[in-house]
N, C-alpha and C positions, 0 to 999 in steps of 0.2 A: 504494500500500500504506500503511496506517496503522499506528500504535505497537499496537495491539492484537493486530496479526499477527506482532511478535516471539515470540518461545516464552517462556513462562513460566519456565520452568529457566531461563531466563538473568539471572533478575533476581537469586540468590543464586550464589554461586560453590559450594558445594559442598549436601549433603542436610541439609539442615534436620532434621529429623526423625532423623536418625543421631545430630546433635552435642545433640538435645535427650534423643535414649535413651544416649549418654556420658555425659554431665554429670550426667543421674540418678542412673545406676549409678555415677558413680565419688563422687558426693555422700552419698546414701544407702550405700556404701559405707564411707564414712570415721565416718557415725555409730555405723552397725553396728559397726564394728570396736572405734572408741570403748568402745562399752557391752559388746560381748564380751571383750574383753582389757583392761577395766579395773583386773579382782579378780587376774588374773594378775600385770600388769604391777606394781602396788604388793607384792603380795608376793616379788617376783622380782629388783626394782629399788630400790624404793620411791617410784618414780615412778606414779605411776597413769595415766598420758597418754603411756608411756615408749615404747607401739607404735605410738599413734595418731601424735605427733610422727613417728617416724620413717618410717613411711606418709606425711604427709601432706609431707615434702620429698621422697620419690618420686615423689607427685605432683608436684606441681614440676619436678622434673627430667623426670621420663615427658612434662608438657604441654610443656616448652619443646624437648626434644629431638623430638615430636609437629609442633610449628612447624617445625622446619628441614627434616623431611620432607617438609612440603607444598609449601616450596617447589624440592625437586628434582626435574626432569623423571624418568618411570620410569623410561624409556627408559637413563639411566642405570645404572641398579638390574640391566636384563636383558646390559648390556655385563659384569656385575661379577659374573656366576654362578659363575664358575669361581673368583675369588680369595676370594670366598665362604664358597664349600664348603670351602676349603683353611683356611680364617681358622677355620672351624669343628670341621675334623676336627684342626686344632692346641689349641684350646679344649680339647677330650675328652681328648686325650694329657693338656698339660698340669697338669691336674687332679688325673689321677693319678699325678704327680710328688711325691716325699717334699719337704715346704715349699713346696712351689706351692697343692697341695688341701687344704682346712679340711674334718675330718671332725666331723661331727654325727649323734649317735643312731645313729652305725655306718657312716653312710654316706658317702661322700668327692665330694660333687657340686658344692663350690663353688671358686673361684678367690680368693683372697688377693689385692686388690689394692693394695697400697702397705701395706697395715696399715690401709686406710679406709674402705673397701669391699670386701663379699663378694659375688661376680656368681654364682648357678644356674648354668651352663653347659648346662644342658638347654635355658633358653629361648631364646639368643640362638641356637645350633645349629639351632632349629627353625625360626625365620624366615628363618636364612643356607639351611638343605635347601628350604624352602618358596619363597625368589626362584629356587633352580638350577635345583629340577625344573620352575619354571612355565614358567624358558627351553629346558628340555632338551626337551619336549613340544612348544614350540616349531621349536623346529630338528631335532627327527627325529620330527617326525609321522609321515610315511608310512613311517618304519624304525618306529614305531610299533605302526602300525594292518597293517601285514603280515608282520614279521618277531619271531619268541621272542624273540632278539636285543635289538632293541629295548626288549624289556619286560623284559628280563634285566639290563642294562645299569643304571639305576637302580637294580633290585631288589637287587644287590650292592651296591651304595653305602650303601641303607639298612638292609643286615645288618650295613654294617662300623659303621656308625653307630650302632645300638641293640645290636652286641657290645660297644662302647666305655662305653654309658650301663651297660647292664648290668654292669660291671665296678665300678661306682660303688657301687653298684646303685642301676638309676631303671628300676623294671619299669613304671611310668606312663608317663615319659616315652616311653619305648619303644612302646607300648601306643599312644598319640595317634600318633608318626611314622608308624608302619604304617599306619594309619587314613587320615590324610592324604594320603601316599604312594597307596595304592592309591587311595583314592576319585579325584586326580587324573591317574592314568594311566587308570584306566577312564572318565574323563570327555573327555577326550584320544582318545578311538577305541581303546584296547587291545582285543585281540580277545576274547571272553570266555572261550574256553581259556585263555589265559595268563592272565588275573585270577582264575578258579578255582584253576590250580594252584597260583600265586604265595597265592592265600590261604590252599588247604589247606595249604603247609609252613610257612605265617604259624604256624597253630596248631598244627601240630606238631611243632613247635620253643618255641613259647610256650607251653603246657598242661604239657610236662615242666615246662619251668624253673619256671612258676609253683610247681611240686608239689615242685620239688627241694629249695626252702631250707624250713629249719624257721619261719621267722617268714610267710613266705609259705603255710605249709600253716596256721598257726594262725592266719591271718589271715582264709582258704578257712571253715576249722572255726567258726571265732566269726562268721562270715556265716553259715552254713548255720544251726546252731542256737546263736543269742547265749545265748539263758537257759540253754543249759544248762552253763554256767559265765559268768556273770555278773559274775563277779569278778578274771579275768583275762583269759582268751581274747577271751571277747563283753561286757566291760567298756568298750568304746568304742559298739559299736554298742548297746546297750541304753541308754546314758543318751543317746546320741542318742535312742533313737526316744523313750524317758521325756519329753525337751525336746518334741519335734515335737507327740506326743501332750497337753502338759500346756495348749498353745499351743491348742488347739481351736479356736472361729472368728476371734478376732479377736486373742486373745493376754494375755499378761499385760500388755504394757504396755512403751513402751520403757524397756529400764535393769530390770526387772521379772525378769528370766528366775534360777533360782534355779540351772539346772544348771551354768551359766560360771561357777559360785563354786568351783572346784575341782571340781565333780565328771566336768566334760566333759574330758578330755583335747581339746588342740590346738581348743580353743572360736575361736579367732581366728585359727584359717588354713583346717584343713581341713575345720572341722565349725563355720564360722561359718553357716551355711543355719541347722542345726539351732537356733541362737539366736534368726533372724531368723524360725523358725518357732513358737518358744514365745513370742515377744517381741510379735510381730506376727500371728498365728493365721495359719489359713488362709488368710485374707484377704493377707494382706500376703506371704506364699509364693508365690499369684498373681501377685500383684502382678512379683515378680520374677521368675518363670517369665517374664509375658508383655512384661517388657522385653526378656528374652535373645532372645525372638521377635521382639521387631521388630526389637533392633541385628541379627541373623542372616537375619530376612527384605531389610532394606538391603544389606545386604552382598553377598546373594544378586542384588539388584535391578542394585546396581554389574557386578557380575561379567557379568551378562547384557546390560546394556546394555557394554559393552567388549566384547564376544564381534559385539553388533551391529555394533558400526564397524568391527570385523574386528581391534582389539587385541588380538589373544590371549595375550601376555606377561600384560600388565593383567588381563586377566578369568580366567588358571589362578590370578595373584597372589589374588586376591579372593576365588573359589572354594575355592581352598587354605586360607585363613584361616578361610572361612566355617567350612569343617569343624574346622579346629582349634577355633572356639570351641564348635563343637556338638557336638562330642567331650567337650571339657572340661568343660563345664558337666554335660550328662549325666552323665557320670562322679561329678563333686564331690557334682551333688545326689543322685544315684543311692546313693551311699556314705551320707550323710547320711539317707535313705529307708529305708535298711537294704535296697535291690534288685541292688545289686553292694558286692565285697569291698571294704575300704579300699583306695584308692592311692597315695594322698597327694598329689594335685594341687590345687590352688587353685580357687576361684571368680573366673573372671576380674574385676578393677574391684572385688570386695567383700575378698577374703579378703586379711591379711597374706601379703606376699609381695614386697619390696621387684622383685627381681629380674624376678618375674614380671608386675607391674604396670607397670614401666618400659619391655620389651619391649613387651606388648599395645599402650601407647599410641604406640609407634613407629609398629607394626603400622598400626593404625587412623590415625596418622597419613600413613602410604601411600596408604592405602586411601581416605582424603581427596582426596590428591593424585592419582589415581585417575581419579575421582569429579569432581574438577578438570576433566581430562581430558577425560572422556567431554562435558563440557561446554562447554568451549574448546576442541575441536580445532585449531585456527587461529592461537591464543594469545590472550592478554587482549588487546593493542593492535588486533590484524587485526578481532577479535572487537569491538570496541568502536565499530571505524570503517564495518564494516558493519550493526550499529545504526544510527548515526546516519543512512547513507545508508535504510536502510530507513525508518525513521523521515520522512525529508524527503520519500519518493518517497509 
């Protein structure tokens, strides 16, 4: 046998092609934000770099806590489900503790920590729910794929879970669990009776409450028809689509866009697209539609090849994430489109969101480690010595 007959995947330790659609996004990320939250930041601060700064030591922290991930076996990760879930549904109490949660804009979602950092608590909840359920699909398959039971069983878990978010109120976050949740019980074998019914009382239990609070209904209203009050209601979504629309093929120009000068509310978290559209035209809105596609198509690609070696902890992990980011993106840009109501979720790797940036590259740092995996079954040393022997014969 000659050096030719090694396998090519063995010559890089993880996907090339994942960590070159990362680095993109989280590069072009950091400019965009830059140039979106420039005119805010100076008049709020009087720093004008006062977001981008604080973004780009999340970065930091996100890449280097990213490293330690890669190198812990998953294996790991599927022994730790249970203290988990528990480390997580203590997050959500917490929060809503008087001096424990920092409220903002009405809403009580974050955690105080020391006086130095403020952590979401929706996101790290969502990747501690996303490692249980990949093990719990794991170990009660066949209570799975035969018994309501089975399907029942999680499905409580992630009621008490988005009762909690909802309490904050984080009708988004909520909104993504469910998503992720069913998409990997029905990928797991659930019988399709129980994911029909598990979805119809998804929505009707989420369709009231959307309708129930008054900012949620006026949220519903200025989605249906923005123009027709343009000045409060549909005041967010019209100078969105004003940005997207002014952006035409190729944009004004970076640094160029006129609506982040105060007229866009939240230009630099939830409706940084909308910048990237006027900034950048339609051109450069591709552009990042079809990175989200490829880091989602890899993702996809991990998941299926761990599904091949018969990992299946690793491949519902992967899967599971897949949809979180395809959830969330849809979502962001969808709002920003003017095709669904606001929610308030982030752009993953683009929009300000310290909390939410630091998690994702946890996340993707698994998902490396993975990836790792699916490549060195063997480990690197075993792996390395049968090379050579292949190599010699």
């Amino acid at each position: 046998m000659t050096a030719r007959a090694v396998s090519v995947t063995d010559s890089f330790p993880v996907d090339r092609v994942l960590l070159v659609v990362i680095g993109t996004l989280l590069f072009g990320g950091l400019v965009m934000l830059a140039s979106a939250s420039i005119s805010v930041a100076d008049r709020q601060t009087g720093d004008p770099f006062f977001y981008f700064e604080r973004q780009l030591v999340a970065v930091v922290i996100g890449l280097l806590l990213a490293l330690v991930m890669t190198r812990i076996p998953t294996s790991i990760w599927e022994r730790l489900g249970l203290p988990l879930i528990c480390l997580a549904f203590g997050m959500l109490i917490a929060v809503l503790i008087p001096g424990l949660g920092r409220t903002v804009n009405g809403s009580t979602r974050w955690l105080d920590m020391a006086g130095v950092f403020q952590i979401q608590v929706s996101e790290p909840v969502r990747l501690f729910l996303l490692m249980y359920l990949s093990g719990y699909v794991v170990r009660r398959r066949k209570e799975l794929q035969e018994r309501f039971v089975g399907f029942l069983k999680p499905m409580i878990l992630i009621a008490l879970v988005c009762g909690l978010l909802l309490m904050q109120p984080d009708f988004g976050a909520s909104v993504v669990i469910i998503a992720i949740a069913l998409s990997m019980l029905f990928v797991a074998g659930a019988r399709i009776r129980d994911f029909l019914i598990s979805f119809a009382i998804a929505l009707a239990v989420l369709v009231p409450l959307a309708l129930s609070s008054a900012y949620r209904r006026n949220r519903i209203t200025g989605f249906l028809d923005p123009w027709a009050d343009p000045y409060d209601t549909g005041f967010q979504l019209t100078q969105s689509l004003i940005a997207v629309g002014t952006g035409e093929w190729f944009g004004t120009g970076l640094g160029g866009s006129v609506q982040k000068l105060f007229y866009l509310p939240e230009a630099h978290t939830d409706f940084v697209f909308a910048v990237i559209a006027e900034e950048l035209g339609l051109a450069g809105s591709i552009g990042v539609i079809v990175l989200f596609s490829l880091l989602i198509w890899r993702i996809i690609g991990i998941a299926r090849e761990s599904a091949r070696c018969g990992r299946l902890y690793q491949a519902n992990l992967a899967f599971g994430f897949a949809v979180w980011q395809s959830v969330q993106v849809f979502i962001n840009i969808g709002v920003n489109m003017g095709i669904l109501p606001t929610k308030g979720l982030t752009l993953p790797l683009v929009s300000y969101g310290r909390s939410s940036l630091i998690v994702t590259l946890i996340a993707l740092g698994i998902l490396l480690r993975i990836d790792y995996e699916n490549r060195h079954p063997n480990g690197p040393r075993k792996r390395s010595t049968l090379k050579k022997r292949q190599v010699r014969s």
